[in-house]
GUKEBA-561724 format. One record per residue (C-alpha): residue in one letter; x, y, z. Coordinates in pm, 1 decimal, always signed. Each point is the difference from the previous one (the first is absolute). Example, Ala and Ser with C-alpha at 12.3 -4.5 7.8 and 13.67 -1.06 7.14 Angstrom:
<recs>
rec rest: A&u: +1230.0&v: -450.0&w: +780.0
rec rest: S&u: +137.0&v: +344.0&w: -66.0
</recs>
This chain:
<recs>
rec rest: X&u: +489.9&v: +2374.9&w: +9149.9
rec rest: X&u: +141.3&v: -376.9&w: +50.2
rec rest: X&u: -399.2&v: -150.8&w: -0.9
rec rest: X&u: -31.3&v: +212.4&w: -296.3
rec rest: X&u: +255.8&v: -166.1&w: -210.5
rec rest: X&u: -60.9&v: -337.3&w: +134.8
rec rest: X&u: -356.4&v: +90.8&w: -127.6
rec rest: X&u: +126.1&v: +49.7&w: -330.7
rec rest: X&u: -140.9&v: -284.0&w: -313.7
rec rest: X&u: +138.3&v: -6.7&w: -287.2
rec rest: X&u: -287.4&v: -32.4&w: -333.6
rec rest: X&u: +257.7&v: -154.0&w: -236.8
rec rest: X&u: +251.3&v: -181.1&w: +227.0
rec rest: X&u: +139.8&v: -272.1&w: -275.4
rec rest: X&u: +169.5&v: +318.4&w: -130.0
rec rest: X&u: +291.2&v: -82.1&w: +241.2
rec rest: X&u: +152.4&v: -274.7&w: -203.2
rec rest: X&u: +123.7&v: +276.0&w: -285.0
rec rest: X&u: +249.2&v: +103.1&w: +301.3
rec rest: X&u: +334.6&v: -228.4&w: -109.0
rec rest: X&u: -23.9&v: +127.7&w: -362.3
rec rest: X&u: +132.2&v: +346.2&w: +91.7
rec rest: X&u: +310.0&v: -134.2&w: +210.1
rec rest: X&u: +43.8&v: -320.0&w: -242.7
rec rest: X&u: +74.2&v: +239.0&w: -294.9
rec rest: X&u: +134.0&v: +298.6&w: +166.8
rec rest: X&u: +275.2&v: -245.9&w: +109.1
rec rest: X&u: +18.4&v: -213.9&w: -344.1
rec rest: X&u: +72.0&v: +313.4&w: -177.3
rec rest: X&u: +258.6&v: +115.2&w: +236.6
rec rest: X&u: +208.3&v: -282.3&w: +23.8
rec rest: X&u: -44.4&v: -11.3&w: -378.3
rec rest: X&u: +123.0&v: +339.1&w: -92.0
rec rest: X&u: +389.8&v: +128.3&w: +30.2
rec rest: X&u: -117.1&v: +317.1&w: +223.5
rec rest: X&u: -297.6&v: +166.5&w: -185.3
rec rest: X&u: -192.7&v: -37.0&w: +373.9
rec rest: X&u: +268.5&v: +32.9&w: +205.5
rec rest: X&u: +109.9&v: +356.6&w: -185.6
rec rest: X&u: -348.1&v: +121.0&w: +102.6
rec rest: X&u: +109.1&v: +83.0&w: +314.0
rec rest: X&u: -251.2&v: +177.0&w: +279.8
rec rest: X&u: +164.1&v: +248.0&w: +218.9
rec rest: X&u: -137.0&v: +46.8&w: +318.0
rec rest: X&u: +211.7&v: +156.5&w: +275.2
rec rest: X&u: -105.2&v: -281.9&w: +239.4
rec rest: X&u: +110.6&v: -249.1&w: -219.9
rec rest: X&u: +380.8&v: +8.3&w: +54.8
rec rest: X&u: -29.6&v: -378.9&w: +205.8
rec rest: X&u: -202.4&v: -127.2&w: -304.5
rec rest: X&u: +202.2&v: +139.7&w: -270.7
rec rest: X&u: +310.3&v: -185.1&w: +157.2
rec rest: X&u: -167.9&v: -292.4&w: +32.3
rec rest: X&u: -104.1&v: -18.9&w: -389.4
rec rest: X&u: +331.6&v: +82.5&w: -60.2
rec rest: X&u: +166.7&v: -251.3&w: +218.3
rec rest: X&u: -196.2&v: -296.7&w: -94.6
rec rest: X&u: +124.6&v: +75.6&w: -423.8
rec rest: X&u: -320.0&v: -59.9&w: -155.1
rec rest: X&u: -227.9&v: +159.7&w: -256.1
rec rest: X&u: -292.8&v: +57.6&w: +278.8
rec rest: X&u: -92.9&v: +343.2&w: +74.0
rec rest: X&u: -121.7&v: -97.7&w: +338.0
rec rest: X&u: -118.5&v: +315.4&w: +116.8
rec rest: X&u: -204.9&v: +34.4&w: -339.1
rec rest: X&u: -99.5&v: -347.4&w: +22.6
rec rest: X&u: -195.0&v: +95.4&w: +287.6
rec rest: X&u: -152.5&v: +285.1&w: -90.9
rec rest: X&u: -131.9&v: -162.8&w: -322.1
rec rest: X&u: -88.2&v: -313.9&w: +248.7
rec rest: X&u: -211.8&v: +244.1&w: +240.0
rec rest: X&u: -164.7&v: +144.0&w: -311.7
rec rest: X&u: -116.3&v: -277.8&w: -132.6
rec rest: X&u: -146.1&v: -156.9&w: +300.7
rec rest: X&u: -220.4&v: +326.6&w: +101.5
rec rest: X&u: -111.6&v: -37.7&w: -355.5
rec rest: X&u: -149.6&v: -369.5&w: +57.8
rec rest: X&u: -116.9&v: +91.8&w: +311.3
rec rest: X&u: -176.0&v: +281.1&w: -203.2
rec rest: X&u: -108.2&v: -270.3&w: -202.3
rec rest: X&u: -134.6&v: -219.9&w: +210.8
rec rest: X&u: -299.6&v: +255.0&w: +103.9
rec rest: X&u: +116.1&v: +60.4&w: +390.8
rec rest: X&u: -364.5&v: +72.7&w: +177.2
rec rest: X&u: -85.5&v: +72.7&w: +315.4
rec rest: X&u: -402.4&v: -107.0&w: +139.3
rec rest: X&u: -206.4&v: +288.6&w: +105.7
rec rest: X&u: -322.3&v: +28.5&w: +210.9
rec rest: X&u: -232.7&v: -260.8&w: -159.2
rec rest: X&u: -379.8&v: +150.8&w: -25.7
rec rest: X&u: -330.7&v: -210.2&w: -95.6
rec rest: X&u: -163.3&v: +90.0&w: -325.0
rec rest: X&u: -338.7&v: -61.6&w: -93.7
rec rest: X&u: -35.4&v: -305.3&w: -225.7
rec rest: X&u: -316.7&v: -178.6&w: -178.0
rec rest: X&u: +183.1&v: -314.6&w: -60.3
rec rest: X&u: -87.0&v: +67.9&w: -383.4
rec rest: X&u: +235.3&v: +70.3&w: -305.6
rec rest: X&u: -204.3&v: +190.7&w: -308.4
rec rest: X&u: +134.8&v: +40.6&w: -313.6
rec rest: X&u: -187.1&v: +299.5&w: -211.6
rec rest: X&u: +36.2&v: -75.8&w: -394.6
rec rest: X&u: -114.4&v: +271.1&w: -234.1
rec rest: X&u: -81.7&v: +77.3&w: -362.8
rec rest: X&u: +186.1&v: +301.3&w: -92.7
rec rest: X&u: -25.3&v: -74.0&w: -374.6
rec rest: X&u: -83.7&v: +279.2&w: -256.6
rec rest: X&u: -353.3&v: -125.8&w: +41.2
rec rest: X&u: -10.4&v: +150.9&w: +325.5
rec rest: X&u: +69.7&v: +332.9&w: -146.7
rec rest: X&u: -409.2&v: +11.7&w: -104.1
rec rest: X&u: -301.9&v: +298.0&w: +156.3
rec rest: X&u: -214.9&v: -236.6&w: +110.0
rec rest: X&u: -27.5&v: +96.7&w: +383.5
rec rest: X&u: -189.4&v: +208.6&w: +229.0
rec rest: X&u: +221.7&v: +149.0&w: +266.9
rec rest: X&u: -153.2&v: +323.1&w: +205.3
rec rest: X&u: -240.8&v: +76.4&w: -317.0
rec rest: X&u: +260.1&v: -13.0&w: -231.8
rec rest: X&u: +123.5&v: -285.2&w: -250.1
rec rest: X&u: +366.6&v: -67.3&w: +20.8
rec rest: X&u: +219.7&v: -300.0&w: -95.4
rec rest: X&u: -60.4&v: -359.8&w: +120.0
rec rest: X&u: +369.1&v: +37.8&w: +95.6
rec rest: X&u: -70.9&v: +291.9&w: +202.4
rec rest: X&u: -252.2&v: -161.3&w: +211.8
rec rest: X&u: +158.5&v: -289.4&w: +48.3
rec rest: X&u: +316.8&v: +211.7&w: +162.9
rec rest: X&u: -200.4&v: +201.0&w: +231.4
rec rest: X&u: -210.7&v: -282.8&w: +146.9
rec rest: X&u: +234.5&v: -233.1&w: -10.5
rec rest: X&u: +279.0&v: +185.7&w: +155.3
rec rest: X&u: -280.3&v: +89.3&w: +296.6
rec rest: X&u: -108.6&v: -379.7&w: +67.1
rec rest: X&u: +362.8&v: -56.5&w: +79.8
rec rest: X&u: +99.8&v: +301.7&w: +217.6
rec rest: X&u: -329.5&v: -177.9&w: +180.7
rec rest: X&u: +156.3&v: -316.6&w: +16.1
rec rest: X&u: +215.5&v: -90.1&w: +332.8
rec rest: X&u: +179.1&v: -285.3&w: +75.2
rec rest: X&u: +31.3&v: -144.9&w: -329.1
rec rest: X&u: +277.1&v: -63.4&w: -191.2
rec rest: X&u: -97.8&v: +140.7&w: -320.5
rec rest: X&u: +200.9&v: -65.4&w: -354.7
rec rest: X&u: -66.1&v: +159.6&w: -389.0
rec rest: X&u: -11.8&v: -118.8&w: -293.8
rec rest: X&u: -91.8&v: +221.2&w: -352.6
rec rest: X&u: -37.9&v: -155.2&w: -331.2
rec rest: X&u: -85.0&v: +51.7&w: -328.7
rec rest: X&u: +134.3&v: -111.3&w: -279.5
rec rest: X&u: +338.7&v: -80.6&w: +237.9
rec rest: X&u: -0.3&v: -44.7&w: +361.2
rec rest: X&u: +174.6&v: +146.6&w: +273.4
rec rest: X&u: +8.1&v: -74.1&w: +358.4
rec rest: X&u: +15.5&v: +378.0&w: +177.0
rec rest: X&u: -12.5&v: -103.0&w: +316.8
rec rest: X&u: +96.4&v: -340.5&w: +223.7
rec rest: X&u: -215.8&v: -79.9&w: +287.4
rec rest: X&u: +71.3&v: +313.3&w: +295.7
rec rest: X&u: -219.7&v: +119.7&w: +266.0
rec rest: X&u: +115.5&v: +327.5&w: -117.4
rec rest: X&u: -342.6&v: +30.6&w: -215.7
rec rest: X&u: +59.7&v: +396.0&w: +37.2
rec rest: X&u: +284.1&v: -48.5&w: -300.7
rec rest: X&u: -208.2&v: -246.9&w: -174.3
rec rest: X&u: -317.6&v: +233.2&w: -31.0
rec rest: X&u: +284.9&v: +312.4&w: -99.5
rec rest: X&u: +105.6&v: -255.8&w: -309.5
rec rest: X&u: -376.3&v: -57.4&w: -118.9
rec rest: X&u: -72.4&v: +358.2&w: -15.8
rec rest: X&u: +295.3&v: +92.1&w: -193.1
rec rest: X&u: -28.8&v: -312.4&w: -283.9
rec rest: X&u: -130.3&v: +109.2&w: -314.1
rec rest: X&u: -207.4&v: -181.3&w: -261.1
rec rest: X&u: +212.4&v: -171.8&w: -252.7
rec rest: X&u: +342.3&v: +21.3&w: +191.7
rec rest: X&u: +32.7&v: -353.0&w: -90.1
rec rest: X&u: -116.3&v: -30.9&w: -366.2
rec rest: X&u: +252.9&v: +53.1&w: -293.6
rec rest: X&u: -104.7&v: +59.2&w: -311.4
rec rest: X&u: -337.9&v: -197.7&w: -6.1
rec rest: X&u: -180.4&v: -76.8&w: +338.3
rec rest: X&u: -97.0&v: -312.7&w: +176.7
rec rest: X&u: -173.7&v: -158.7&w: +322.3
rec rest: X&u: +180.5&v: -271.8&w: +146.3
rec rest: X&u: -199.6&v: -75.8&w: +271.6
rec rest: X&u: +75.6&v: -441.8&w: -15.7
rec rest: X&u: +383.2&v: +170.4&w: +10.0
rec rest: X&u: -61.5&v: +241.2&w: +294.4
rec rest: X&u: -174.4&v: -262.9&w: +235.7
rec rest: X&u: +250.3&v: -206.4&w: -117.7
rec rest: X&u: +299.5&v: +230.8&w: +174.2
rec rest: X&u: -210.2&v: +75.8&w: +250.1
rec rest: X&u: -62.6&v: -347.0&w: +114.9
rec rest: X&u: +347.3&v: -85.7&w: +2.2
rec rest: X&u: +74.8&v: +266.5&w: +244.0
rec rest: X&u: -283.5&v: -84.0&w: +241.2
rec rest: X&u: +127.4&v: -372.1&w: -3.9
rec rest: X&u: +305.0&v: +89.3&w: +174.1
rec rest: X&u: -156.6&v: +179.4&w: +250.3
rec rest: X&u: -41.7&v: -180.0&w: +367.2
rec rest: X&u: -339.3&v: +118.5&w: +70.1
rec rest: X&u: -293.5&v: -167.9&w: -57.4
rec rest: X&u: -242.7&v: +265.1&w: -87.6
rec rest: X&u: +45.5&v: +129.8&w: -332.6
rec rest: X&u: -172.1&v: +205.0&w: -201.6
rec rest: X&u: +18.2&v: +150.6&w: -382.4
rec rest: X&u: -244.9&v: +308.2&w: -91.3
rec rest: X&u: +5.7&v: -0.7&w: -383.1
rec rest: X&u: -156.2&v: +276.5&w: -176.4
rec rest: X&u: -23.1&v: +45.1&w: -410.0
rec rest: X&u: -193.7&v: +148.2&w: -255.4
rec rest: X&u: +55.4&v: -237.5&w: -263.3
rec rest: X&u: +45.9&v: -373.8&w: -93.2
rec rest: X&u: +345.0&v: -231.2&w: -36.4
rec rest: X&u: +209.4&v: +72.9&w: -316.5
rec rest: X&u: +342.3&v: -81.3&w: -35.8
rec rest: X&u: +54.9&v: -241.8&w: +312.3
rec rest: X&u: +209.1&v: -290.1&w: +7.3
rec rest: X&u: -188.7&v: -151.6&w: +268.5
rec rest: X&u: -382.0&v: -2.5&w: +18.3
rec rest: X&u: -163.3&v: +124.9&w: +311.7
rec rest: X&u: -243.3&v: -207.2&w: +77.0
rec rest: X&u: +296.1&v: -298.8&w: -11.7
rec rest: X&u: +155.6&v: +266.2&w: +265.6
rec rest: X&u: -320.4&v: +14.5&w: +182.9
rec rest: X&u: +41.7&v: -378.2&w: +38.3
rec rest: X&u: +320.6&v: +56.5&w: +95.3
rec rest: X&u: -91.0&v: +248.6&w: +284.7
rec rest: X&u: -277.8&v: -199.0&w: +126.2
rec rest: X&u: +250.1&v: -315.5&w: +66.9
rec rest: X&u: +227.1&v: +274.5&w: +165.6
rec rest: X&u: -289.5&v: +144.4&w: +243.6
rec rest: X&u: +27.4&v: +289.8&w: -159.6
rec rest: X&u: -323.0&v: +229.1&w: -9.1
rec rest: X&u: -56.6&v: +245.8&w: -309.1
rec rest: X&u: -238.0&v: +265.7&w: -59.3
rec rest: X&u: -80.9&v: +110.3&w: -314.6
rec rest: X&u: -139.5&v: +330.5&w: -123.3
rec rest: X&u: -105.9&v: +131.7&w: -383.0
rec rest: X&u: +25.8&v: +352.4&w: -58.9
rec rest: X&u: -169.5&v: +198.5&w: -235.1
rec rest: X&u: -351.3&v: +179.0&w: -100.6
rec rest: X&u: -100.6&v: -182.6&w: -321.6
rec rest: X&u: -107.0&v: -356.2&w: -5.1
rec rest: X&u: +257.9&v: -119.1&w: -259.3
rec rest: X&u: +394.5&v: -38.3&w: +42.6
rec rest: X&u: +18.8&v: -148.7&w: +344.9
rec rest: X&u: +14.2&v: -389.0&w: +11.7
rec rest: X&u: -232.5&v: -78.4&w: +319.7
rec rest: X&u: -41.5&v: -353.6&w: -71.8
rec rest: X&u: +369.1&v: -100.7&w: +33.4
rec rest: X&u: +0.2&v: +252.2&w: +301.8
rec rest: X&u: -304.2&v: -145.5&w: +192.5
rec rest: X&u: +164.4&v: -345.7&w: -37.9
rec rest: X&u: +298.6&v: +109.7&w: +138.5
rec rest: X&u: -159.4&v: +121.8&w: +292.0
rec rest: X&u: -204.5&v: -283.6&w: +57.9
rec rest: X&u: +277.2&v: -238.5&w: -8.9
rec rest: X&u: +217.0&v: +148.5&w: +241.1
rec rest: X&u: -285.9&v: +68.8&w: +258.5
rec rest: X&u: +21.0&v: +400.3&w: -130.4
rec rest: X&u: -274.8&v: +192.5&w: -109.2
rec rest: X&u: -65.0&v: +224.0&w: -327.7
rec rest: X&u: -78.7&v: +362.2&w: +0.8
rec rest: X&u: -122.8&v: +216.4&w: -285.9
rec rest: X&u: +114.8&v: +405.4&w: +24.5
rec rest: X&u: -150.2&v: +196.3&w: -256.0
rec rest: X&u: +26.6&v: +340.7&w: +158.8
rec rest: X&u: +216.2&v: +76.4&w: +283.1
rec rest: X&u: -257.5&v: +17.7&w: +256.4
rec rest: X&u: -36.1&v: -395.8&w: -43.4
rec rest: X&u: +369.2&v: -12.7&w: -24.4
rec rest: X&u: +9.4&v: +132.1&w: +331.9
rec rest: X&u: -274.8&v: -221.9&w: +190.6
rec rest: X&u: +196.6&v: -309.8&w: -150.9
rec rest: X&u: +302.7&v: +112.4&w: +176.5
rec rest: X&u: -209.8&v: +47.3&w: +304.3
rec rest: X&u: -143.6&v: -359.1&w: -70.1
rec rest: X&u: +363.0&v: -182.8&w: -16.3
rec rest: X&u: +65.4&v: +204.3&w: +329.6
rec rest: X&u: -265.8&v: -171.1&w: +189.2
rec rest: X&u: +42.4&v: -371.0&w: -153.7
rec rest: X&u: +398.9&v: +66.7&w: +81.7
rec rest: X&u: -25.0&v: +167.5&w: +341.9
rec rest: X&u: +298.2&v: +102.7&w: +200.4
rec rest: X&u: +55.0&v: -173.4&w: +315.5
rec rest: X&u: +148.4&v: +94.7&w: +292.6
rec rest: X&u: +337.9&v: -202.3&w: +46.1
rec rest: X&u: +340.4&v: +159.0&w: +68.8
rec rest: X&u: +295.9&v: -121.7&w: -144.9
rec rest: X&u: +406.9&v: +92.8&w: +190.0
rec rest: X&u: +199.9&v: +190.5&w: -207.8
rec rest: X&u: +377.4&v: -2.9&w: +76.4
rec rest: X&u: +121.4&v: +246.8&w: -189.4
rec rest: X&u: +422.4&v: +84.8&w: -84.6
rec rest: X&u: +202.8&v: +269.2&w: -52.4
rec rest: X&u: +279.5&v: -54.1&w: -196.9
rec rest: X&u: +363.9&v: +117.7&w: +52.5
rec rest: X&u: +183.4&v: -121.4&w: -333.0
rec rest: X&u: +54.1&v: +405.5&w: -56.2
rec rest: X&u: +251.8&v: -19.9&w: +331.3
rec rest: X&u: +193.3&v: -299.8&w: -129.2
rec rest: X&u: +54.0&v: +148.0&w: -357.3
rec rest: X&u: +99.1&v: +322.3&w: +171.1
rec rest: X&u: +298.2&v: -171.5&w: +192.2
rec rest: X&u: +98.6&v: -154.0&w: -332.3
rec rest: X&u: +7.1&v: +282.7&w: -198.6
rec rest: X&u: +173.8&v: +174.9&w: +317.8
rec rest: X&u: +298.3&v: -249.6&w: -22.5
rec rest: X&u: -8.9&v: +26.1&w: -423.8
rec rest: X&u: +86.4&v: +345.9&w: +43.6
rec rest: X&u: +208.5&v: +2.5&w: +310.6
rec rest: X&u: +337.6&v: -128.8&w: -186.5
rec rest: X&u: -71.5&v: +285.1&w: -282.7
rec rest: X&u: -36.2&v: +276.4&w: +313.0
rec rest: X&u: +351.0&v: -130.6&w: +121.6
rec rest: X&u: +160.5&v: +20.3&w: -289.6
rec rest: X&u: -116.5&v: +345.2&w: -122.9
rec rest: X&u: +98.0&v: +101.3&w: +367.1
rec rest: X&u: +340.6&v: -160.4&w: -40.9
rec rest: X&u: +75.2&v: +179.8&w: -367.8
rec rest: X&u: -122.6&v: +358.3&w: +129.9
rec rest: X&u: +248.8&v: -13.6&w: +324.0
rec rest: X&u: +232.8&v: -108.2&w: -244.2
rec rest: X&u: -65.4&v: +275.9&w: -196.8
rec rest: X&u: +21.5&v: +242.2&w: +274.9
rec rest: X&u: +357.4&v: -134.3&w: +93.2
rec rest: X&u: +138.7&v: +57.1&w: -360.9
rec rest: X&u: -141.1&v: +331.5&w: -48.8
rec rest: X&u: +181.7&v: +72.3&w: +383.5
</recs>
């Protein structure tokens, strides 16, 4: 029990130095007032010493509530400051590699154009069930997502929980982030996308992005992001989607393949969908290293217990002080 609470860290420690500002003003208010604290007197049948005490020394200090209030408030800091206590670390497998998936889910994506078990069904559609598969595949990587259209958003940071992230591609929908007329910000999604990976400590990173249409409506260019990402290390992978030969621009997505040492991949069914998936797997293999993983439980819920435990302690003694007081009248 004693190694156990020496054990104990603390995630937001700096949350200590809010302790003097309960005291300060519980005290500057007190001496302040004629006898608005003092009046709210605390009757606990323990407390005779105490009582006498306050009473002795003439002043407008409840002590005894004083340190009820003072106990309160320092179980709620100590909630605050995150107590945790280290549990059995446990290696993981890691690849060393962060990958960022960034997908089209314009209303573009909404079009019949693919072959999927002999049937056609939505480029959308597709792109969910293949690329939801490729990353339940994926092990060790710390995997983020990124959907755009005519407005980005950034579903998921970088985890190794790529379970989660493959649950949030195959419940998007096509033109979740459109607004009255549609768009393709792709220069805007590498954009966010880069700035995420440039943060990130490893060296190894990746970006699979996947569109069936060309650039409209971004405030930065991609191929001045592609420059961007190849001064950064970063590695993208580009893939067009779609049956006919028109909409997709595979000019500006070759050259941003080329320039960050990535590669461009044409899908116009899903079978070819699938075997590019199964091509980035094998030019991004996983590799066998292990990385220790300490993980914490947390105990904040015990702390704010004991503080809400002496909140309501003063209002239990009170109500049991009025109903024996009631009891003796009604005798």
């Amino acid at each position: 029990m004693i190694n156990s609470l020496l054990s104990i860290e603390f995630a937001w420690w700096w949350v200590i130095v809010l302790f003097p500002l309960m005291p300060i003003w519980y005290l500057y208010v007190a001496l302040n007032s004629n006898s608005e604290l003092s009046n709210q007197s605390i009757h606990l049948p323990f407390a005779a010493e105490l009582e006498q005490l306050n009473h002795n020394a003439g002043a407008n200090i409840n002590w005894l509530d004083f340190i009820f209030k003072l106990l309160a408030w320092s179980f709620l800091l100590i909630a605050l400051m995150r107590p945790q206590l280290p549990i059995d670390a446990f290696n993981t497998p890691t690849t060393g590699r962060d990958m960022f998936l960034v997908i089209d889910v314009s209303q573009s994506m909404k079009e019949r154009d693919m072959m999927l078990n002999n049937r056609r069904v939505r480029r959308m559609d597709a792109v969910k069930l293949i690329a939801s598969d490729f990353l339940r595949q994926r092990t060790g990587d710390r995997v983020g997502l990124v959907f755009f259209g005519k407005h980005i958003a950034t579903q998921a940071p970088l985890t190794y929980d790529t379970q989660t992230v493959a649950d949030f591609i195959e419940n998007v929908q096509y033109g979740d982030l459109d607004d009255q007329s549609s768009g393709t910000v792709i220069g805007d999604a590498l954009a966010t996308t880069i700035n995420k990976l440039l943060d990130a400590e490893i060296k190894n990173k990746v970006i699979i992005l996947l569109t069936d249409g060309e650039d409209y409506g971004s405030t930065r260019p991609p191929l001045e992001m592609a420059e961007i990402a190849q001064k950064s290390n970063i590695k993208i992978y580009t893939i067009g989607v779609s049956a006919y030969n028109r909409g997709v621009d595979e000019i500006t997505l070759e050259k941003i393949a080329s320039m960050t040492n990535g590669q461009y991949f044409r899908a116009r069914n899903s079978y070819e969908l699938q075997q590019i998936y199964q091509a980035i797997d094998q030019l991004e293999p996983n590799e066998n290293l292990n990385l220790q993983v300490q993980p914490k439980k947390e105990y904040f819920f015990v702390a704010l217990s004991i503080c809400l435990l002496f909140i309501l302690l003063p209002f239990i003694f009170n109500l049991t002080q009025r109903l024996q007081n009631l009891n003796q009248e009604k005798k």
